[in-house]
C-alpha positions as CSV (number, residue, x, y, z in Angstrom):
1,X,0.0,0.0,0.0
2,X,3.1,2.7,0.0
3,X,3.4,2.6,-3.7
4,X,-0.2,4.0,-3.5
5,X,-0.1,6.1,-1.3
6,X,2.9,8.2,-3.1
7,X,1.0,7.5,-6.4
8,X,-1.7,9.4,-4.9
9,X,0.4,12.0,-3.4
10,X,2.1,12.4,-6.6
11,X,-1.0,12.5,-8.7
12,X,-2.2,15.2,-6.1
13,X,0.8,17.6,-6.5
14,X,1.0,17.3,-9.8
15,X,-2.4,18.4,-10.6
16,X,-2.3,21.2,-7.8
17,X,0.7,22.5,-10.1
18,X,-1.1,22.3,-13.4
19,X,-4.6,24.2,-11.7
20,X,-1.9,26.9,-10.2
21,X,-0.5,27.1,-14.3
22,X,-3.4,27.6,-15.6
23,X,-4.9,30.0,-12.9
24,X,-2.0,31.8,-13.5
25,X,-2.1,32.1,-17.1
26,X,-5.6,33.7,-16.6
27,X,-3.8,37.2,-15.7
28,X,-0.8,37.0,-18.7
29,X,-1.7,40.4,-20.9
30,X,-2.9,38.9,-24.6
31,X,0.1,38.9,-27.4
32,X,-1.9,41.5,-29.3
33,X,-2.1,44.1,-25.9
34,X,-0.1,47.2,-26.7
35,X,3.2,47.3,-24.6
36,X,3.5,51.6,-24.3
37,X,7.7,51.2,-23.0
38,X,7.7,49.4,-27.2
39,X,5.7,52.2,-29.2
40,X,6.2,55.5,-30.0
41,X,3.9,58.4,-28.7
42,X,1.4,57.7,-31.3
43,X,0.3,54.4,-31.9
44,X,-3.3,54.5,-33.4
45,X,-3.9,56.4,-36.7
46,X,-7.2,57.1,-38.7
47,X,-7.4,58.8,-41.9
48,X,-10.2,61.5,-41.5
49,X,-12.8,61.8,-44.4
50,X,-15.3,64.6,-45.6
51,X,-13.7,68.3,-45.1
52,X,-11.1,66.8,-42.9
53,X,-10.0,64.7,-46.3
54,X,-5.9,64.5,-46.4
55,X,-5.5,64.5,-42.6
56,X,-4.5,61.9,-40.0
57,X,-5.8,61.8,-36.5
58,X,-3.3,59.5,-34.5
59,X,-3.8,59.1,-30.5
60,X,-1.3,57.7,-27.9
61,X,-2.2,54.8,-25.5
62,X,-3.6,57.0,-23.2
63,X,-5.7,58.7,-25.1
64,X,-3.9,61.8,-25.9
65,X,-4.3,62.9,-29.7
66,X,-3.1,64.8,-32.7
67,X,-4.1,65.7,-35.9
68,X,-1.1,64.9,-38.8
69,X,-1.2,66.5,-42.3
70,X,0.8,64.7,-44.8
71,X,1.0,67.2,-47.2
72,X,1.9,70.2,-45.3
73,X,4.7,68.1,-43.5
74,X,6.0,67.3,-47.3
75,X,6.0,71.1,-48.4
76,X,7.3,72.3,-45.1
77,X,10.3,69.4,-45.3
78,X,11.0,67.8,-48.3
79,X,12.2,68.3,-51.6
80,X,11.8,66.5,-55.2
81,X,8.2,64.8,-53.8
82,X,5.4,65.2,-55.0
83,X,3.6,66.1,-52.0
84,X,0.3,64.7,-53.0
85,X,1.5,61.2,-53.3
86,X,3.1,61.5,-50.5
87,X,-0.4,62.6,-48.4
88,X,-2.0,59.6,-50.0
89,X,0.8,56.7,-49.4
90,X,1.6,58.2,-45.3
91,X,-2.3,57.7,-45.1
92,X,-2.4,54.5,-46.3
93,X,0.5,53.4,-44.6
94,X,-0.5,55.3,-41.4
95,X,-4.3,53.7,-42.1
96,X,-3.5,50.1,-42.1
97,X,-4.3,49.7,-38.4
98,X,-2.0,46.4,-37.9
99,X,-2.3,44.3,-34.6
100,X,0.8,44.3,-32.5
101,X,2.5,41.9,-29.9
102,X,3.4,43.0,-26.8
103,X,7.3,42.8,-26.1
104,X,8.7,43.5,-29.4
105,X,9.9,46.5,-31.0
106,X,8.7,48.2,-33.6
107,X,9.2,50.8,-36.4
108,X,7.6,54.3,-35.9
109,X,4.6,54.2,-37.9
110,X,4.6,57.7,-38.9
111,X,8.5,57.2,-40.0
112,X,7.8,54.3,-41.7
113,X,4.7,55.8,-43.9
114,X,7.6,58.8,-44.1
115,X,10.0,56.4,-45.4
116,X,7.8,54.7,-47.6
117,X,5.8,57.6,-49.4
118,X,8.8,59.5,-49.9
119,X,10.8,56.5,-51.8
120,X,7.6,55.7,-53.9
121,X,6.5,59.4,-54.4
122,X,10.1,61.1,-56.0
């Protein structure tokens, strides 16, 4: 009767330790939860439509926001683009809404649509 008795045991402890995994997993953040340390300031962008046409509004993780305009950044900064292919390629870029993982790093959006409209838009 030992054997069985340290079976049970056994058995007992191990389950105990699988519940506690599992209860514990409950309070993990989910992959796609934004990590703020991992993003820059803005993090959400919308293109904005009717007389707001051209503009971006892009908020921060806690709410705070700001409204971008393409173009006007392009006339005020850059030379040899054609500023209106550049609005339209940041916005899509800035537009696409992809879900991120928490714990990795990644580009600026707004330099990324930057980098993007101004190579496709000489």
């Amino acid at each position: 009767m030992p054997v069985l008795g340290s079976n049970v045991i056994a058995g007992t402890v191990g389950l105990s330790f699988m519940g506690a995994l599992v209860v514990g997993a409950q309070f993990l953040p989910p992959l796609t939860q934004p990590d703020p340390v991992a993003f820059p300031e803005f993090s959400q962008f919308r293109a904005l439509t009717g007389d707001n046409a051209g503009l971006v509004e892009a908020r921060s993780g806690s709410g705070r926001g700001a409204i971008i305009d393409p173009g006007r950044f392009c006339r005020d900064t850059m030379r040899g683009v054609d500023c209106g292919c550049f609005r339209d390629a940041a916005i899509e870029v800035l537009s696409g809404g992809q879900r991120r993982a928490a714990g990795w790093q990644y580009a600026n959006d707004w330099q990324l649509a930057q980098v993007q409209a101004e190579q496709s838009c000489r």
